[in-house]
DSSP file (Angstrom, degrees, kcal/mol; ACC not computed):
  #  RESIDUE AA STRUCTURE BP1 BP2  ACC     N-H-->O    O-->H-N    N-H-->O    O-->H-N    TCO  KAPPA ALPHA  PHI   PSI    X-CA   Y-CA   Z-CA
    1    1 A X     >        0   0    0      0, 0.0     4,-1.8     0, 0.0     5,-0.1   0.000 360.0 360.0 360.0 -37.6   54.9   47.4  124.1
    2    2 A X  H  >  +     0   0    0      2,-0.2     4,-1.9     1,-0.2     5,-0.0   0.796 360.0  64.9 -92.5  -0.8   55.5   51.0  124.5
    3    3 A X  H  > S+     0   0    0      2,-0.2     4,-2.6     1,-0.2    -1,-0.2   0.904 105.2  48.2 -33.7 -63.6   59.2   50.1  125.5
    4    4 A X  H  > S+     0   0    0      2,-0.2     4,-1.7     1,-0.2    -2,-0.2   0.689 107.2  45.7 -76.2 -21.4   59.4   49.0  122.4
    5    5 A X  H  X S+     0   0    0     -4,-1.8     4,-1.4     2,-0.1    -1,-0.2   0.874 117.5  49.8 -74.6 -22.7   58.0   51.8  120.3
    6    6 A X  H  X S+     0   0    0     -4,-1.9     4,-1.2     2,-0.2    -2,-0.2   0.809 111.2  48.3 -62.5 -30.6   60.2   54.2  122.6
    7    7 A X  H >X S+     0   0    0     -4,-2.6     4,-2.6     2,-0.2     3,-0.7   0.945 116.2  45.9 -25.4 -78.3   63.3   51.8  121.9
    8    8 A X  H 3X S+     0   0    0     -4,-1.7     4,-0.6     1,-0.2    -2,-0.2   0.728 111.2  49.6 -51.6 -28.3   62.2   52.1  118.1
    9    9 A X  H 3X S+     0   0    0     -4,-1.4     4,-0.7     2,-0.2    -1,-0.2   0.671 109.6  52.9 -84.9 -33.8   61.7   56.0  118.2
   10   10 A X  H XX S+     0   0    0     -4,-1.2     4,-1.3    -3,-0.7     3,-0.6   0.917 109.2  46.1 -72.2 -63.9   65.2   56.4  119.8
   11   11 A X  H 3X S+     0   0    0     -4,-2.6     4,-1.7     1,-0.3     5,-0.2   0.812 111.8  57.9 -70.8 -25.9   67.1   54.2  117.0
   12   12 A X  H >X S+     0   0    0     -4,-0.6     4,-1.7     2,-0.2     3,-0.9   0.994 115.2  34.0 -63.7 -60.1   64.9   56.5  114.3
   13   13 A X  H <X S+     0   0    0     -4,-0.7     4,-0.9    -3,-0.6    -2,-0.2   0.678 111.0  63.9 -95.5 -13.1   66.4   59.7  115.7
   14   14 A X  H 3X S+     0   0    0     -4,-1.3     4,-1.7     2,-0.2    -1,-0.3   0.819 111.9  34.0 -76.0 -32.0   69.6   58.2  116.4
   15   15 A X  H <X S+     0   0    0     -4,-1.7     4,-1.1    -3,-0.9    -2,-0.2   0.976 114.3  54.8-101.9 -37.8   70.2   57.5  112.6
   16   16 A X  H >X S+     0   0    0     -4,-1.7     4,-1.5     1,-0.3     3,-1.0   0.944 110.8  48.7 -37.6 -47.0   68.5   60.6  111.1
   17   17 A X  H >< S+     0   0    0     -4,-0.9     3,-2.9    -5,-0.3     6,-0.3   0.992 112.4  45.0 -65.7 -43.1   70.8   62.7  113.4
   18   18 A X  H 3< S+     0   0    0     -4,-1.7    -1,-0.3     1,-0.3    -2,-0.2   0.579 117.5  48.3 -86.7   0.1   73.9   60.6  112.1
   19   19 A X  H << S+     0   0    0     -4,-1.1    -1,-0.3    -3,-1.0    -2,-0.2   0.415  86.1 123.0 -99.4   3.5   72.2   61.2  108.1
   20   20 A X  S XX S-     0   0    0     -3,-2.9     3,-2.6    -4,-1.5     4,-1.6  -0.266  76.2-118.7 -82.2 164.3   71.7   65.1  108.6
   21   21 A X  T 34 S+     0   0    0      1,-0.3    -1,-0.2     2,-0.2    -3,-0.0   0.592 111.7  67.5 -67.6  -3.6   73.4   67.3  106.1
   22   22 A X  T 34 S+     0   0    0      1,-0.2    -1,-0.3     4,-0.0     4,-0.1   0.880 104.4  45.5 -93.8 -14.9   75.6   68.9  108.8
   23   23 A X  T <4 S+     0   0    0     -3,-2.6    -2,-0.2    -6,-0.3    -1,-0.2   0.707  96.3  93.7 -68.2 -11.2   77.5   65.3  109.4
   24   24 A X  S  < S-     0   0    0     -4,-1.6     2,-0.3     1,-0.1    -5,-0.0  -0.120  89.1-100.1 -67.7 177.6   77.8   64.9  106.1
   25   25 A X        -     0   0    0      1,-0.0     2,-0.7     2,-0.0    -1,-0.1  -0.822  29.6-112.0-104.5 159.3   81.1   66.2  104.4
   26   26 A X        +     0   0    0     -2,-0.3     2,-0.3    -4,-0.1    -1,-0.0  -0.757  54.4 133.8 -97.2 121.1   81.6   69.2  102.7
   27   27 A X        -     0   0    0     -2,-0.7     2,-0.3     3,-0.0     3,-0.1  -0.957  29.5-162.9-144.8 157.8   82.2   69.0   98.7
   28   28 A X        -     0   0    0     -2,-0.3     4,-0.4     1,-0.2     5,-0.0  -0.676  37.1 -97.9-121.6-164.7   81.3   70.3   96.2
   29   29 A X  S >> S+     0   0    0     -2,-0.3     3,-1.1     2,-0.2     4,-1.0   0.783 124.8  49.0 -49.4 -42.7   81.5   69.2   92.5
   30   30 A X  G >4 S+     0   0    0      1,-0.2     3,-2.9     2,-0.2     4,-0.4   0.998 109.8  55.7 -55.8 -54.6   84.4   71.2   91.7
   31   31 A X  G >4 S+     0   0    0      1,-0.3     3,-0.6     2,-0.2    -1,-0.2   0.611 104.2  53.4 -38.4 -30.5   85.7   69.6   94.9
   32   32 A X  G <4 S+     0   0    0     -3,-1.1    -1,-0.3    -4,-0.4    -2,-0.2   0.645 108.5  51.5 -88.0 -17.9   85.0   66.0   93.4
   33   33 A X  G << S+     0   0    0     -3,-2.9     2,-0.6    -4,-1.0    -1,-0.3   0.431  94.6  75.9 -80.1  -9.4   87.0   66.8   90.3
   34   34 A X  S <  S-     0   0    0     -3,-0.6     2,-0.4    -4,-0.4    82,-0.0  -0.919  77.6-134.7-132.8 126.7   90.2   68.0   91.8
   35   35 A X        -     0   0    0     -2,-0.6     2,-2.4     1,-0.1    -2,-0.1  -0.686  15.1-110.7-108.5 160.0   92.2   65.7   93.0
   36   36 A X        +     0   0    0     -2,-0.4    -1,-0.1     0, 0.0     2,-0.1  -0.331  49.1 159.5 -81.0  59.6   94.0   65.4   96.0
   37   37 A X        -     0   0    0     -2,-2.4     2,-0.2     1,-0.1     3,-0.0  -0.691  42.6-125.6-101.6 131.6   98.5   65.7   95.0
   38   38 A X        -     0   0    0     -2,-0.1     2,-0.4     1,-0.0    -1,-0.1  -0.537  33.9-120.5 -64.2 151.2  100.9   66.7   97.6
   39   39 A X        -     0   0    0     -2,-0.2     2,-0.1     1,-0.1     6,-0.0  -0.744  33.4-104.4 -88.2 148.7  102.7   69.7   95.9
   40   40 A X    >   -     0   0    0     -2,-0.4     3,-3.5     1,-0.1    -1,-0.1  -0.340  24.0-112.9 -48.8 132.5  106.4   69.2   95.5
   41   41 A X  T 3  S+     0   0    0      1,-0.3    -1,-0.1    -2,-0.1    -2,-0.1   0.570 118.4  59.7 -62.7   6.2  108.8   70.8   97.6
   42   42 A X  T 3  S+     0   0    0      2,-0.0    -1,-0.3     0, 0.0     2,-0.2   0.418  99.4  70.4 -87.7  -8.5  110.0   72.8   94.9
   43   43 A X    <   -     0   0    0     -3,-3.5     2,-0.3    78,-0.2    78,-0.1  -0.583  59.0-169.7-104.6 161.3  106.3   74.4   94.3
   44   44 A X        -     0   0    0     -2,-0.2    76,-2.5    76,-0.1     2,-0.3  -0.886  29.0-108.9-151.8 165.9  104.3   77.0   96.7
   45   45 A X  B     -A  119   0A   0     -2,-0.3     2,-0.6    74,-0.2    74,-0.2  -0.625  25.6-146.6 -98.3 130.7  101.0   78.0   96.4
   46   46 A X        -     0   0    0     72,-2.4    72,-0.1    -2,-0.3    -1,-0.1  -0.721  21.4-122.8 -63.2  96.3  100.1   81.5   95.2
   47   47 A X        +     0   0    0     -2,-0.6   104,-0.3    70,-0.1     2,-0.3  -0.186  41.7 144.5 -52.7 148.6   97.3   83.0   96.5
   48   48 A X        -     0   0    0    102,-0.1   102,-0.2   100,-0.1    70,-0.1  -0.951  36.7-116.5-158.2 177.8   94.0   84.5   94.3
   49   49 A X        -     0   0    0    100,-0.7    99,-0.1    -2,-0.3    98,-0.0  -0.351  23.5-122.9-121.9  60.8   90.8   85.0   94.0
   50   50 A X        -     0   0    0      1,-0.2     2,-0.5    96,-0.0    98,-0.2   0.630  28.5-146.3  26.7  87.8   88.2   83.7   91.5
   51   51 A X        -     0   0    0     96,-0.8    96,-0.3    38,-0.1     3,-0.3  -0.513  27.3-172.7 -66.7 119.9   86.5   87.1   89.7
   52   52 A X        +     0   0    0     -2,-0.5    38,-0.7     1,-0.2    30,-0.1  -0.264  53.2  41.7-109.3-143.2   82.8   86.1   88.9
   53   53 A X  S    S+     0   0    0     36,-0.2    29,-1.7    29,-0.1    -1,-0.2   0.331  83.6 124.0  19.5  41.8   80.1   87.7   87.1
   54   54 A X        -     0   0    0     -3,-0.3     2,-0.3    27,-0.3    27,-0.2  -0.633  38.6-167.0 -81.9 146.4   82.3   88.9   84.2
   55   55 A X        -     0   0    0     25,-0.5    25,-1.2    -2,-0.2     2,-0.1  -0.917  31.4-110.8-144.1 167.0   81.9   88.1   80.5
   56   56 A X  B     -D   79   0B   0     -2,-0.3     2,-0.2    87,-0.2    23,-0.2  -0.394  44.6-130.5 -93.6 149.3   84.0   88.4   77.7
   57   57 A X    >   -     0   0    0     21,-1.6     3,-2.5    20,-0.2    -1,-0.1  -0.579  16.5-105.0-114.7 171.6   82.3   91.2   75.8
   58   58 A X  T 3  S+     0   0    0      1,-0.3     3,-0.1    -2,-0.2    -1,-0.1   0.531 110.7  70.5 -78.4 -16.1   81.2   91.1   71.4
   59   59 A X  T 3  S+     0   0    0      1,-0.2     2,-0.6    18,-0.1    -1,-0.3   0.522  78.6  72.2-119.4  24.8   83.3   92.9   70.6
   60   60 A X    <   +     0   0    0     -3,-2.5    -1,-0.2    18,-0.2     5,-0.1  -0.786  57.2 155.4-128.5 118.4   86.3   90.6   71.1
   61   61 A X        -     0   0    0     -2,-0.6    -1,-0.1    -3,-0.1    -2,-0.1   0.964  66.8  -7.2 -72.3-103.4   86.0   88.5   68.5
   62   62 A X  S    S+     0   0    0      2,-0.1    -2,-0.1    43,-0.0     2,-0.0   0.193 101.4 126.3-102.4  15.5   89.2   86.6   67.1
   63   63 A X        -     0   0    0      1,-0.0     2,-0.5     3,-0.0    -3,-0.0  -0.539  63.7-118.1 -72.7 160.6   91.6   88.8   69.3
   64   64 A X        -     0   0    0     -2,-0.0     2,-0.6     0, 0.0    -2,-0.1  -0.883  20.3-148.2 -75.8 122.2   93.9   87.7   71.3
   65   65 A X        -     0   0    0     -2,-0.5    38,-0.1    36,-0.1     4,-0.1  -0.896  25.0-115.5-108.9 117.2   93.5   88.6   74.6
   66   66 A X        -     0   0    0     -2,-0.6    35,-0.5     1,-0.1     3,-0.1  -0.006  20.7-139.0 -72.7 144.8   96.7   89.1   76.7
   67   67 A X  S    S+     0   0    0      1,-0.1    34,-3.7    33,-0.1     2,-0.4   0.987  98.0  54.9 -49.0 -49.2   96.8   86.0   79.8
   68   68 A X  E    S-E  100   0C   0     32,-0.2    32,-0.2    90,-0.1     2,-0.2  -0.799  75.9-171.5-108.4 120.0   98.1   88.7   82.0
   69   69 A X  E     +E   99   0C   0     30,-3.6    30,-1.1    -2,-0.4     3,-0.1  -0.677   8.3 173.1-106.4 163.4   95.8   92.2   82.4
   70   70 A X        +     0   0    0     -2,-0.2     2,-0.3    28,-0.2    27,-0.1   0.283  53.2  56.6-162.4 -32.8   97.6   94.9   84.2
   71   71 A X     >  -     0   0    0      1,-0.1     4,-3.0    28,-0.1     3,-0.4  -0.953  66.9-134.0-134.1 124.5   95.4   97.7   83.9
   72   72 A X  H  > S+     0   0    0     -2,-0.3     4,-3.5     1,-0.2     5,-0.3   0.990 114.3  54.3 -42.6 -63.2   91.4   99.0   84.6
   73   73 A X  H  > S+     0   0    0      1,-0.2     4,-1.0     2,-0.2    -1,-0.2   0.742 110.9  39.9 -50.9 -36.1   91.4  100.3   81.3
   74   74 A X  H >> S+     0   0    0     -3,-0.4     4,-1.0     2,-0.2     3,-0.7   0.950 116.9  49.6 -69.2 -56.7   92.5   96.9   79.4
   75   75 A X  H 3X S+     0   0    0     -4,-3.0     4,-3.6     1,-0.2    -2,-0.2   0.902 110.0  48.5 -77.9 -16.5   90.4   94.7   81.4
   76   76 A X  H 3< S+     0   0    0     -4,-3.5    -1,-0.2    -5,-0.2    -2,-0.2   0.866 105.7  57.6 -64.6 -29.6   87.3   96.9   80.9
   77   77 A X  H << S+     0   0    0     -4,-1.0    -1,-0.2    -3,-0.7   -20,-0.2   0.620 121.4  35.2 -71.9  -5.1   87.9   97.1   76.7
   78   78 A X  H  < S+     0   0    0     -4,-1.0   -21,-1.6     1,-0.2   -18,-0.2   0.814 122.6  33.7-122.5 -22.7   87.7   93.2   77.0
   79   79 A X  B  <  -D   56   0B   0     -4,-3.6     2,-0.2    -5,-0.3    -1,-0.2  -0.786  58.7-161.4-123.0 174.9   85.1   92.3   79.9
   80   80 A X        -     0   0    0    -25,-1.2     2,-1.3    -2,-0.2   -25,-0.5  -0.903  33.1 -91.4-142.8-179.7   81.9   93.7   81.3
   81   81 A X        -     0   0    0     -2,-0.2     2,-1.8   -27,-0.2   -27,-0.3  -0.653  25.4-170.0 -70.6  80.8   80.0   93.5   84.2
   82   82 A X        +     0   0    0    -29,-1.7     2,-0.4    -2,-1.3   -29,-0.1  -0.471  24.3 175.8 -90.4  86.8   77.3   90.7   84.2
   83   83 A X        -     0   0    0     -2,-1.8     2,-0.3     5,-0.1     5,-0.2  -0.656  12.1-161.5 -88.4 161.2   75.5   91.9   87.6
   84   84 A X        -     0   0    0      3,-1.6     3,-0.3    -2,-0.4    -2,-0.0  -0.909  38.0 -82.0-131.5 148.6   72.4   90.0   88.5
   85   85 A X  S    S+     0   0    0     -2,-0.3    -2,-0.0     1,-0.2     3,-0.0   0.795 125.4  12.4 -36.6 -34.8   69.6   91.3   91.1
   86   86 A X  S    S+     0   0    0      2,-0.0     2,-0.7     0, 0.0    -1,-0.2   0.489 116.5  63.5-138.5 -12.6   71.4   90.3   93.9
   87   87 A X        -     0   0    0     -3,-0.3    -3,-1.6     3,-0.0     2,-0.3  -0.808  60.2-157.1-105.4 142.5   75.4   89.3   93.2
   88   88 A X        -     0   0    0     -2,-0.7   -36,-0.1    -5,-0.2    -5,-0.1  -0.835  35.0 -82.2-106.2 157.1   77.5   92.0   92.0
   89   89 A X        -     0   0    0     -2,-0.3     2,-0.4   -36,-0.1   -36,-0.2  -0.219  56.6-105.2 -45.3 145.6   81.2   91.3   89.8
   90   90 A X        -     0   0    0    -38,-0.7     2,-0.2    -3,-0.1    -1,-0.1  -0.761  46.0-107.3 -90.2 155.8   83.7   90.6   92.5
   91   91 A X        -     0   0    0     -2,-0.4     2,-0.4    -3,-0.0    -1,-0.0  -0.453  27.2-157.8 -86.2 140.9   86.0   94.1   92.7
   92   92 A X        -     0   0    0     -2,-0.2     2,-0.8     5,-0.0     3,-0.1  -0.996   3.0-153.2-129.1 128.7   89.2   93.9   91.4
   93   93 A X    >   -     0   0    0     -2,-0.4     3,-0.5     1,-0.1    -2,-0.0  -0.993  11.8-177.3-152.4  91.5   91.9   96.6   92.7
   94   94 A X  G >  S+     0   0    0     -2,-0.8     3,-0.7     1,-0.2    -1,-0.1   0.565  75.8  77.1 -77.7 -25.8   94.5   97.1   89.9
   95   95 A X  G 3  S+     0   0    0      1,-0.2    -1,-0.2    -3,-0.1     3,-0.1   0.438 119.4   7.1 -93.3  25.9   96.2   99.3   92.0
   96   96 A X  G <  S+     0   0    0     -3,-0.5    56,-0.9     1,-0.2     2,-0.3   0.066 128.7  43.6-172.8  49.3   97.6   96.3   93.9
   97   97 A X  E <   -F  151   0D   0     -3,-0.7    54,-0.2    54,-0.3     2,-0.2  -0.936  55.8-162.6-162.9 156.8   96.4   93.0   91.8
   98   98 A X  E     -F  150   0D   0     52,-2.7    52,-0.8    -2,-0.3     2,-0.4  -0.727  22.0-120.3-120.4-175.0   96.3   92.0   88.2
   99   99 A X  E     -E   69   0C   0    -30,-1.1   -30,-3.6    -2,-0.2     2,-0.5  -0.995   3.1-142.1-140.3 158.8   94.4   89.3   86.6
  100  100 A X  E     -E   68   0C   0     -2,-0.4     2,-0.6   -32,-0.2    48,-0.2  -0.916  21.6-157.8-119.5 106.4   95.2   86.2   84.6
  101  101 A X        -     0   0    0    -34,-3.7     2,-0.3   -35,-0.5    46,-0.2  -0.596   9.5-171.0 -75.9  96.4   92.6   85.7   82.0
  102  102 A X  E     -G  146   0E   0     44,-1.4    44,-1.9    -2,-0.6     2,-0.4  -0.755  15.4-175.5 -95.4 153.1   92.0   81.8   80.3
  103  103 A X  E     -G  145   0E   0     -2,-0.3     2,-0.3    42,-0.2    42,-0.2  -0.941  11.8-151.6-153.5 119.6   90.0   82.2   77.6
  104  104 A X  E     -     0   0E   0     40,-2.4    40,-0.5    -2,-0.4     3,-0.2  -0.736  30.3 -98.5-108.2 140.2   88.5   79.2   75.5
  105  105 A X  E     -     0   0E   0     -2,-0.3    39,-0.6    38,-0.1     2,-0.5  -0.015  58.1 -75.6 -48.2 170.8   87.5   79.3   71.9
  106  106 A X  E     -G  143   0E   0     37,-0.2     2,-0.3    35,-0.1    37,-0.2  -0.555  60.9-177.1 -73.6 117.0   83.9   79.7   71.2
  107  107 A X  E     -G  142   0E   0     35,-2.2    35,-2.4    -2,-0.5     4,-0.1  -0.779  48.6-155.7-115.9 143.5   81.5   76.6   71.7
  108  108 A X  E    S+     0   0E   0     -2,-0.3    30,-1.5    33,-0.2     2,-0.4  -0.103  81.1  92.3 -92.8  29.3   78.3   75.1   71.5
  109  109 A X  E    S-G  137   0E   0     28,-0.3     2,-2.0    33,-0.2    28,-0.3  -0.869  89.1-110.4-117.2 134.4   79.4   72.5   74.3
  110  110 A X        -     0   0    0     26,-1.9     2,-0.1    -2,-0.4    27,-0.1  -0.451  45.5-166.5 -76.3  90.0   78.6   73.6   77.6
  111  111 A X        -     0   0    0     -2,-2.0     2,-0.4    23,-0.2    23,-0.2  -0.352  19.3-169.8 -90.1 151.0   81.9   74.4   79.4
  112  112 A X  E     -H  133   0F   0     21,-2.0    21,-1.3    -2,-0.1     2,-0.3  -0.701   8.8-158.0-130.0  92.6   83.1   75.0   82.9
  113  113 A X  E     -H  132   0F   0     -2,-0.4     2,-0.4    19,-0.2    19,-0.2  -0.538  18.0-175.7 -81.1 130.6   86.6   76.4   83.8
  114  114 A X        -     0   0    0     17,-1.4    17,-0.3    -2,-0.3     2,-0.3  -0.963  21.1-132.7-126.6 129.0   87.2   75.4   87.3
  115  115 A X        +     0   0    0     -2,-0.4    15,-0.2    15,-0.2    14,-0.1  -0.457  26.3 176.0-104.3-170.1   90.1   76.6   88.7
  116  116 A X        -     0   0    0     13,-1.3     2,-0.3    -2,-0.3    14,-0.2   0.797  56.3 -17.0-142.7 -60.4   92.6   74.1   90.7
  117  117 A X        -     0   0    0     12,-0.3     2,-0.2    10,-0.1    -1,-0.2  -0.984  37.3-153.6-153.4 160.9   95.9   75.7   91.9
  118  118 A X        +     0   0    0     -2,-0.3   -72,-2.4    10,-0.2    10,-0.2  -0.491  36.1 171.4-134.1  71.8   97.9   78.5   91.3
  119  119 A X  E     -AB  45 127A   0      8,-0.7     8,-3.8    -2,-0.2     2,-0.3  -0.307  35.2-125.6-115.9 159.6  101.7   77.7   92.3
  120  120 A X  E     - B   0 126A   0    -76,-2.5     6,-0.2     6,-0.2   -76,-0.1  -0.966  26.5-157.7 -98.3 100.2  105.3   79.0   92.1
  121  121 A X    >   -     0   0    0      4,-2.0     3,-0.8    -2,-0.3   -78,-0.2  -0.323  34.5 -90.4-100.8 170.5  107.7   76.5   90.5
  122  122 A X  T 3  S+     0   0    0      1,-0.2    -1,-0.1     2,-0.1   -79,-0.1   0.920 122.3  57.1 -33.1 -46.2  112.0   76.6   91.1
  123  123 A X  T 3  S-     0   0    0      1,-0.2    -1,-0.2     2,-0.1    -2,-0.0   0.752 123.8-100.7-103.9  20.5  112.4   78.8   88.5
  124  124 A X  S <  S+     0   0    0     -3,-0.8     2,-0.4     1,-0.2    -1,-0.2   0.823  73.7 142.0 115.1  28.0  110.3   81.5   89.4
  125  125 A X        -     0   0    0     -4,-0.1    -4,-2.0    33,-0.0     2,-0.3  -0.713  43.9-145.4-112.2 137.9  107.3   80.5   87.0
  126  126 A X  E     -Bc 120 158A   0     30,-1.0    33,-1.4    31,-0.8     2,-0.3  -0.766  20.4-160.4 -90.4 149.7  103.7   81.0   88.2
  127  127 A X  E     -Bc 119 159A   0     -8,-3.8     2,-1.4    -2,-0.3    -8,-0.7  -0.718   5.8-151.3-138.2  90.1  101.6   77.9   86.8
  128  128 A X        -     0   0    0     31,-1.6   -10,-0.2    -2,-0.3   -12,-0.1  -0.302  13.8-163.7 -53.7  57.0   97.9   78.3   86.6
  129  129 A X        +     0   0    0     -2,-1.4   -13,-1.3   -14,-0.1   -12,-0.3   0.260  16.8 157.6 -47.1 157.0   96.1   74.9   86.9
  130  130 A X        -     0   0    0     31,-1.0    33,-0.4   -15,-0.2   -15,-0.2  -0.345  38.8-125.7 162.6 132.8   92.3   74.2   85.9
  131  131 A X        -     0   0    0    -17,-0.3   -17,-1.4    32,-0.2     2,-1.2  -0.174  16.9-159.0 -78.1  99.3   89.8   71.8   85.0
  132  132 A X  E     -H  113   0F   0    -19,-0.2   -19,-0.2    -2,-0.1     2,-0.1  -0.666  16.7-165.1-108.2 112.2   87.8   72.5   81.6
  133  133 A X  E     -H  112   0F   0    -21,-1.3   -21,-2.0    -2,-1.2     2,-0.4  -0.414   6.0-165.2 -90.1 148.1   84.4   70.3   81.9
  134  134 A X        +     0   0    0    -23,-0.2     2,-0.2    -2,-0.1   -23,-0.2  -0.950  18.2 163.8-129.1 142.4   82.4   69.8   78.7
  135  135 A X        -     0   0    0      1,-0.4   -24,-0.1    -2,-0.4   -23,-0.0  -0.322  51.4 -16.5-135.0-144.2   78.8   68.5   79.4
  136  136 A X  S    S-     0   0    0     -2,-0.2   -26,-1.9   -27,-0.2    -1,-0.4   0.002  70.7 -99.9 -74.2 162.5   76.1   68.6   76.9
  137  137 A X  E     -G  109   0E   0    -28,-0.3   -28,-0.3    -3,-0.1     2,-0.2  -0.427  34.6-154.2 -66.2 161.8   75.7   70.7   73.6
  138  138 A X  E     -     0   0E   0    -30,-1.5    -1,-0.1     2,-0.3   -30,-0.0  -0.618  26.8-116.3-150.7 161.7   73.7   73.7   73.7
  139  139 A X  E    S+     0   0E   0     -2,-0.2     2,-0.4     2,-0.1    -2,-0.0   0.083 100.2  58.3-101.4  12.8   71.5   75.8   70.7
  140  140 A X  E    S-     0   0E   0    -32,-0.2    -2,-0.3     2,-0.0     2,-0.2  -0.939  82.1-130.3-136.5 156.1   74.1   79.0   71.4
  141  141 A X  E     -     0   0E   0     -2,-0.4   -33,-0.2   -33,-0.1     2,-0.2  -0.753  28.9-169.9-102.8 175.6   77.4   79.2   71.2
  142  142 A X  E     -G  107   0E   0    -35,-2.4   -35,-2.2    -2,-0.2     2,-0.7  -0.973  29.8-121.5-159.7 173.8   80.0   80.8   74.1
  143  143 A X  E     -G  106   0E   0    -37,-0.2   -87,-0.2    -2,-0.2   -37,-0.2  -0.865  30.9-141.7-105.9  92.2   83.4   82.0   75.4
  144  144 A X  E     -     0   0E   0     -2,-0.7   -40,-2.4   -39,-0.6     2,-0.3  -0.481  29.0-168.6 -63.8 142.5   84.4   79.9   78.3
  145  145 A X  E     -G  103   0E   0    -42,-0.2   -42,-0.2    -2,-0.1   -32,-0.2  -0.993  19.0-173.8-129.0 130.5   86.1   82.6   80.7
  146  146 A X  E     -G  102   0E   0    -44,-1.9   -44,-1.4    -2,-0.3     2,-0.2  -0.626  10.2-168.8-137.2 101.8   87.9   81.9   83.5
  147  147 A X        +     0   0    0    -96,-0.3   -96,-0.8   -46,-0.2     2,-0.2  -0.425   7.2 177.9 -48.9 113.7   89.0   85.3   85.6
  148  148 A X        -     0   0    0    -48,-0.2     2,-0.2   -98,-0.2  -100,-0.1  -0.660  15.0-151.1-105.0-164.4   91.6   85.3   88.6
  149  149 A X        +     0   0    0     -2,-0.2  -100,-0.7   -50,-0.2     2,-0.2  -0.659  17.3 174.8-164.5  96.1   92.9   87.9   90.5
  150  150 A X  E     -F   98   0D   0    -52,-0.8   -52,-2.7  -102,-0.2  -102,-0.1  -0.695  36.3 -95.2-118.1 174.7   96.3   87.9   92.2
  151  151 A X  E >   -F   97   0D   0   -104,-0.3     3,-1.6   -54,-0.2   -54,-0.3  -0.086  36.2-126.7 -85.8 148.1   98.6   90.4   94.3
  152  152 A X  T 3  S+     0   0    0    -56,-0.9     3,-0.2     1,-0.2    -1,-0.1   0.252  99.4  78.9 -99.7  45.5  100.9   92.1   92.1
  153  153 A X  T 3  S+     0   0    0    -57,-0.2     2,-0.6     1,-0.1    -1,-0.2   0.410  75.9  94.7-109.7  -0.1  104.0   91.0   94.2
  154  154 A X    <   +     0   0    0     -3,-1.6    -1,-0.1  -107,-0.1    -2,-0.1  -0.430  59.8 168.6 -84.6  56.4  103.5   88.0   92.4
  155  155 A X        +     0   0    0     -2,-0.6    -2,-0.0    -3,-0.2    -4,-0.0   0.093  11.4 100.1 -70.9 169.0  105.6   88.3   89.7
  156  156 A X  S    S-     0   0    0    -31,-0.1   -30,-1.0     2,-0.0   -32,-0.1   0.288  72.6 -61.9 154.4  85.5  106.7   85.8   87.2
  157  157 A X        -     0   0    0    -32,-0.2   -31,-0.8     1,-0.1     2,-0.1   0.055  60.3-131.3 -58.5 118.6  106.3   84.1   83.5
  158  158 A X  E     -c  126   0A   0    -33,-0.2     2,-0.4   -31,-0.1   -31,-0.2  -0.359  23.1-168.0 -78.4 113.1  102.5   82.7   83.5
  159  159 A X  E     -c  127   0A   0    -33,-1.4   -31,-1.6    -2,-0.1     2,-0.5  -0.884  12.1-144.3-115.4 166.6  102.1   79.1   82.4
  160  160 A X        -     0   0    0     -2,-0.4     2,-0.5   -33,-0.2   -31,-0.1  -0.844  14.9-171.8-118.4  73.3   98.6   77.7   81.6
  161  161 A X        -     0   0    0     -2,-0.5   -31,-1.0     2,-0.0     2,-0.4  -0.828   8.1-160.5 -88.1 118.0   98.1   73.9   82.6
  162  162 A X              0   0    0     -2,-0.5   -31,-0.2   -33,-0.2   -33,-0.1  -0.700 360.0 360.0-100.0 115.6   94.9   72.6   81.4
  163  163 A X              0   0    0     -2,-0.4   -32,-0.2   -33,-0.4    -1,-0.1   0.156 360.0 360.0 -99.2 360.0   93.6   69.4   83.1
């Protein structure tokens, strides 16, 4: 008998180890959305970095707000700092990055700009993919923003592809 609960006790620990969360794979939701294309050999991937705790600030309204920011001074008249107790804005160092701004009209739909790839096509054009997910309506409106931050030796005309 006690063979058999040790037996039993064994095959218990054997599948809990093989259901803990460090076999599992790592994804995330953005991850599950973005699907899995070889890039063409005509493309290569840009590097960037995803600015967070940003928000588009009240008092731009119905302006246009240029793709490509260049400058402290520009992207401070259009964003501000949303810090929280414990995350800070990520730092952006204009004097060797810009950022490329998407910026969605104003909604009561709960939106998410996720971004996806950021590539170099033959003729020298950077093309910023990224996913915008619409869930449920909301009692506010907002400005979906979605912030990058790339090297400024990455020059190039900026196209916008929207998934």
């Amino acid at each position: 008998m006690t063979v058999q609960i040790k037996a039993f006790f064994a095959a218990g620990l054997f599948l809990a180890a093989c259901q803990s969360p460090d076999n599992s794979p790592k994804t995330s939701s953005a991850d599950s959305l973005i699907s899995k294309t070889a890039v063409p050999a005509t493309q290569a991937d840009i590097p960037y970095k995803v600015l967070e705790h940003y928000f588009l600030k009240n008092t731009v309204k119905n302006q246009t707000v240029p793709l490509k920011i260049e400058s402290e001074d520009q992207f401070e008249k259009t964003f501000g700092a949303a810090a929280t107790m414990k995350k800070r804005p990520t730092p952006v160092y204009f004097d060797r990055e810009y950022v490329i701004a998407v910026i969605k009209p104003e909604t009561d739909t709960a939106t998410i700009l996720v971004p996806v790839s950021l590539l170099r096509d033959s003729s020298n054009n950077i093309i910023f993919s990224y996913i915008n997910r619409k869930a449920d309506r909301q009692s506010f409106t907002m400005r979906p923003v979605l912030l990058i931050a790339v090297n400024k030796t990455e020059q190039g005309n900026i196209q916008l592809n929207e998934r």
